[in-house]
C-alpha positions as MATLAB code, in Angstrom:
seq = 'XXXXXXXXXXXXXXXXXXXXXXXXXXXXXXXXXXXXXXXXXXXXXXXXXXXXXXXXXXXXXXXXXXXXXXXXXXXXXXXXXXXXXXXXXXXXXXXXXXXXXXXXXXXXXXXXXXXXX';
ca = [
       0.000    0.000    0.000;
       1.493    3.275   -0.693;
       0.069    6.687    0.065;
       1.166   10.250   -1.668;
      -0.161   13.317    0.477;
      -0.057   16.808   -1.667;
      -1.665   20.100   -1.614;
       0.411   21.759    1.514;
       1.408   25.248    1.506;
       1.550   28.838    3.136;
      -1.570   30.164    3.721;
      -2.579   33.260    5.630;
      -4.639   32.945    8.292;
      -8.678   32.525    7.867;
      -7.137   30.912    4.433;
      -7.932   27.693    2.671;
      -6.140   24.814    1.395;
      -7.062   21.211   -0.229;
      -4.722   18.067    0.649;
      -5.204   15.152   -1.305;
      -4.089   11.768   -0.328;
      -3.493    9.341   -3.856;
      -3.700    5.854   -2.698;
      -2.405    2.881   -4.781;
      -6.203    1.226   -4.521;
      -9.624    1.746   -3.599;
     -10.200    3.736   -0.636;
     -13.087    1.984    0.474;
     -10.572   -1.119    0.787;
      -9.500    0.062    4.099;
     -11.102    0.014    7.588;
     -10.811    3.131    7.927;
      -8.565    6.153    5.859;
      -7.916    9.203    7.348;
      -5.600   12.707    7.886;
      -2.924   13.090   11.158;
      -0.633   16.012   11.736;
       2.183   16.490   14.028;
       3.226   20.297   15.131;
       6.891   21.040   15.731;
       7.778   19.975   19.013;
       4.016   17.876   19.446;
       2.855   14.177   19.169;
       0.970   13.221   15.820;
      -2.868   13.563   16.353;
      -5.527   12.942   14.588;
      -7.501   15.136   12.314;
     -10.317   13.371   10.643;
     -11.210   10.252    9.869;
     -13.528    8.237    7.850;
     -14.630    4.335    8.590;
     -18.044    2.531    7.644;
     -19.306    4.002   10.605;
     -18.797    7.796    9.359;
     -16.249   10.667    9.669;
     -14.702   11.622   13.124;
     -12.965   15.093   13.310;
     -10.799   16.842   16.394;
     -12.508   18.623   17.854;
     -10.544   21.889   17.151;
     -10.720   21.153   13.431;
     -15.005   21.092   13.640;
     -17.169   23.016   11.330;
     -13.432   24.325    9.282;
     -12.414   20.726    7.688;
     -14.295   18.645    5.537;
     -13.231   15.140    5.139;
     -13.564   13.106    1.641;
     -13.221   10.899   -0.802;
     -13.042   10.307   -4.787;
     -12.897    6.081   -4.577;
     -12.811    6.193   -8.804;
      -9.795    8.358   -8.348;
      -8.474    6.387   -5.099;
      -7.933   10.276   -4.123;
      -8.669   10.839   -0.453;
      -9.232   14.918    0.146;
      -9.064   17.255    3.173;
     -10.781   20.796    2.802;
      -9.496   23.030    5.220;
     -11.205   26.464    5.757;
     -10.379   29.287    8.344;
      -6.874   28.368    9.114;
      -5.343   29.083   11.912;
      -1.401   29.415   12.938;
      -2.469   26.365   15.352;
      -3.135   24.601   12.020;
       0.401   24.625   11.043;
       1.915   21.217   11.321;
       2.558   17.878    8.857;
      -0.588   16.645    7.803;
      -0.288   12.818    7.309;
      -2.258   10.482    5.452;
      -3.033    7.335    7.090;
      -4.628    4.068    6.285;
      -5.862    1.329    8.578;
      -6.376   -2.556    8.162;
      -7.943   -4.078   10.697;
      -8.137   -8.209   11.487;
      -8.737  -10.456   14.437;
      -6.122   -9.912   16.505;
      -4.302   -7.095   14.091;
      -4.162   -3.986   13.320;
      -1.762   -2.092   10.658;
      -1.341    1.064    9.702;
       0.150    2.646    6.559;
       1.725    6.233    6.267;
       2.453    8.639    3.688;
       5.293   10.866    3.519;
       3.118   14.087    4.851;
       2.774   17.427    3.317;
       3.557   20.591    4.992;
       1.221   23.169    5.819;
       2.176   26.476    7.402;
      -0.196   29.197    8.275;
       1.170   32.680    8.732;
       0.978   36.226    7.554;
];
């Protein structure tokens, strides 16, 4: 499985930007497919997710991101509106497999996003 995370930038604050996550199959394959980010300095948390049960999002993300997906494409976005300098971190792409008694994760490389004026 192999992830590719683009669309990172600088963006002013109350700014938007688009991530996209390629995957190298269907998106609906996984248990669940989702964004991460890790701040300078922080531990890697999660952003928003998506399983068969629906989307989760951080709280501090609510009502700003928008979680999606293209399966034809195998193209996983993230909208992000009204960014904040708190926003600024690597935003990682993540997929999840999930068996009795195992669980494994796959990573892509991350994509930088920086929010300043």
């Amino acid at each position: 499985v192999q992830l590719q995370a683009s669309g990172g930038g600088l963006v002013q604050p109350g700014g938007s930007l688009r991530l996209s996550c390629l995957a190298s199959r269907s998106i609906f394959s996984f248990d669940s497919i989702g964004w991460y980010r890790q701040a300078p300095g922080e531990r890697r948390e999660l952003v928003a997710t998506v399983t068969s049960g629906g989307t989760n999002y951080a709280d501090s993300v609510k009502g700003r991101f928008t979680i999606s997906g293209d399966n034809a494409k195998n193209t996983l976005y993230l909208q992000m509106n009204s960014l904040k300098p708190e926003d600024t971190a690597v935003y990682y792409c993540n997929a999840r497999i999930q068996r009795p008694g195992m669980s494994r994760d796959y990573w892509g490389q991350g994509t930088l996003v920086t929010v300043s004026s």
